[in-house]
C-alpha positions in Angstrom: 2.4 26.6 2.0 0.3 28.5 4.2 -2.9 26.4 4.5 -4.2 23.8 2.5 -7.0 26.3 0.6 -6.6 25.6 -2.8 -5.6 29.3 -3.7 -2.3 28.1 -1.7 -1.7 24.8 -3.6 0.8 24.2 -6.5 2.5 21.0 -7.5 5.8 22.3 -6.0 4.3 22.9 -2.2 2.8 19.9 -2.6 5.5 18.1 -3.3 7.5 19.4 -1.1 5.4 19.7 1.9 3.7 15.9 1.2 6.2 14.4 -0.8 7.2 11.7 2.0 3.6 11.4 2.9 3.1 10.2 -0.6 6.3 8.2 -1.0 5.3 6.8 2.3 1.8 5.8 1.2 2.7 4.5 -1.8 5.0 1.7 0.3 2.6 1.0 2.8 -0.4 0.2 0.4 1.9 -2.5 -1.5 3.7 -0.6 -4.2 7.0 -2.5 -5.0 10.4 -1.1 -4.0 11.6 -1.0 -7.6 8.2 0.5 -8.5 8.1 3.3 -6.0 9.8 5.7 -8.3 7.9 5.3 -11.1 4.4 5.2 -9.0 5.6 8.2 -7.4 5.6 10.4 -10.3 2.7 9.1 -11.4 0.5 10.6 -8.6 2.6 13.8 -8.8 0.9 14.0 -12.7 -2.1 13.3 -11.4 -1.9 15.9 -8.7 -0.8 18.1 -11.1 -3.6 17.5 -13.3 -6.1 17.4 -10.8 -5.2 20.3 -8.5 -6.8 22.9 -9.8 -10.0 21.1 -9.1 -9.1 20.5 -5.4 -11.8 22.6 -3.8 -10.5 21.9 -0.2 -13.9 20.1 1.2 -11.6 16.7 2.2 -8.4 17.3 4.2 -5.4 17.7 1.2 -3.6 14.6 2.6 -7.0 12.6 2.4 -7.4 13.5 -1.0 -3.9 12.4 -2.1 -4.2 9.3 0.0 -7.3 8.5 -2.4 -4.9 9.1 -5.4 -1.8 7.3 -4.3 -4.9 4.2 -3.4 -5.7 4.4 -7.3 -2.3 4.5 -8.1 -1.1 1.5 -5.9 -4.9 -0.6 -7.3 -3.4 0.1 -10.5 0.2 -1.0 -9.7 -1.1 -4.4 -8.0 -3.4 -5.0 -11.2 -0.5 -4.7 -13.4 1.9 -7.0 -11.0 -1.0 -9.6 -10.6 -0.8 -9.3 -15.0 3.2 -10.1 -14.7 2.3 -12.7 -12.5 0.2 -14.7 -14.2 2.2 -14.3 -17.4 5.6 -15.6 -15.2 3.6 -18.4 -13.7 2.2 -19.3 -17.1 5.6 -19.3 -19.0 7.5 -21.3 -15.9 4.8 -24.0 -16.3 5.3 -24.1 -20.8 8.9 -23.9 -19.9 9.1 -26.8 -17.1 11.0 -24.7 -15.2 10.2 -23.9 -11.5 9.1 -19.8 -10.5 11.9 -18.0 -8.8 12.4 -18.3 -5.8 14.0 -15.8 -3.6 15.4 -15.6 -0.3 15.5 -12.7 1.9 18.6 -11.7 3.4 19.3 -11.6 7.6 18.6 -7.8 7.8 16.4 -5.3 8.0 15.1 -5.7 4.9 13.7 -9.1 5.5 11.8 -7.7 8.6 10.4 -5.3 6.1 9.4 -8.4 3.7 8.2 -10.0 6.3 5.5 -7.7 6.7 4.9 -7.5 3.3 4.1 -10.8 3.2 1.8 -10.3 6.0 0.0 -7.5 4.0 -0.2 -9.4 0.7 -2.3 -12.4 2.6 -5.0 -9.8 2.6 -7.5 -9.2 0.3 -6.8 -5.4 -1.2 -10.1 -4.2 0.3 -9.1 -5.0 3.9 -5.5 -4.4 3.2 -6.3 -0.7 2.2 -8.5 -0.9 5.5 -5.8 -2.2 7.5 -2.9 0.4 6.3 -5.4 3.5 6.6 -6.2 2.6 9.8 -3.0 0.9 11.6 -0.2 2.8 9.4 -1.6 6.3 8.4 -3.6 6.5 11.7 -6.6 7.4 9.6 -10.2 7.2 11.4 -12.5 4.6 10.9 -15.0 7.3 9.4 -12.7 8.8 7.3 -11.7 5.7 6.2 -15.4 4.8 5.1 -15.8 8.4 3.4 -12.6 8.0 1.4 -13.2 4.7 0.0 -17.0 5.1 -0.2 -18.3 2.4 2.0 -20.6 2.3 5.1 -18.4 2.4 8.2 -19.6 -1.3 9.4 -17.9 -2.8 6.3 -14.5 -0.3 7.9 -15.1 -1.8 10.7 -15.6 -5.2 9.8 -12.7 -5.8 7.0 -10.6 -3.9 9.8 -11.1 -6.9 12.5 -10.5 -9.3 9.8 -7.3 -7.8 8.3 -5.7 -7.8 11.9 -7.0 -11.5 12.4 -5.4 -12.2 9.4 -2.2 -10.6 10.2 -1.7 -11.9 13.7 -2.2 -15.4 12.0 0.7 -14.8 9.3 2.7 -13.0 12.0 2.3 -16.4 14.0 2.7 -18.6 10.9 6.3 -16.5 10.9 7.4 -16.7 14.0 6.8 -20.6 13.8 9.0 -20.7 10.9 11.3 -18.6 12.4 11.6 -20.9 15.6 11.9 -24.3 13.5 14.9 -22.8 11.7 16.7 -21.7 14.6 16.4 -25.0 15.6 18.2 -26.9 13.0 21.8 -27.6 13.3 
């Protein structure tokens, strides 16, 4: 792929020249592990669909960051769904929800922060991962998701207040396990 002109686009270059950009995206803005694959191919049909109409005025990985946000508002609708149908059948069935522990590895570090993310709102979250992960700027931020760049601003400071809380709250929880025998 020469340029990003849409004369120079097909699905194929796309994928191959974005595909970790996407599959990257998709993780940072929430999408569950499990889910990633199917979430994945889902903005590649909507790229494919949709590319034709690119017209090139937005940079190409701005405008696939705005689908894989649609896609991943979609995927956190349908968890919330599940969700609330779990929580609902644990409470008919008197027994408690699930709960999981993370293992000593990497991948709790990784959970960690999830956990982090999820005490945000989606709004700020989105914010927060454009800004902080994708190294987006504030006014790109505000032109992608349609808002005035105050409200970027704004839902950016309290996203990392938020997260420096729940990164605190961990580190608490951390320390009081160390300490028992």
């Amino acid at each position: 792929m020469q340029g990003d002109t849409p004369s120079d686009l097909d699905i194929r270059a796309v994928y191959e020249t974005h595909g970790h950009f996407l599959w990257c995206t998709l993780q940072r803005l929430g999408v569950a592990d499990m889910d990633l694959h199917d979430a994945m191919q889902e903005v590649l049909l909507v790229v494919h669909e949709k590319l034709p109409s690119f017209r090139g005025e937005a940079k190409l990985e701005t405008w696939l960051f705005a689908i894989c946000l649609a896609i991943a508002l979609k995927d956190r609708r349908r968890r919330a769904r599940h969700a609330r149908r779990l929580t609902a059948w644990s409470l008919e069935s008197g027994r408690p929800d699930f709960d999981a522990r993370t293992p000593e590895s990497a991948a709790m570090a990784r959970e960690s922060v999830e956990r982090i993310l999820d005490l945000l709102e989606p709004a700020s979250r989105l914010v927060f991962v454009m800004h902080e992960l994708e190294h987006k700027s504030c006014d790109e931020i505000a032109r992608v998701m349609g808002i005035p760049l105050g409200t970027v601003y704004s839902r950016l400071r309290a996203a990392r207040m938020r997260v420096l809380a729940g990164y605190q709250r961990l580190e608490k929880c951390k320390t009081r396990r160390e300490r028992k025998p």
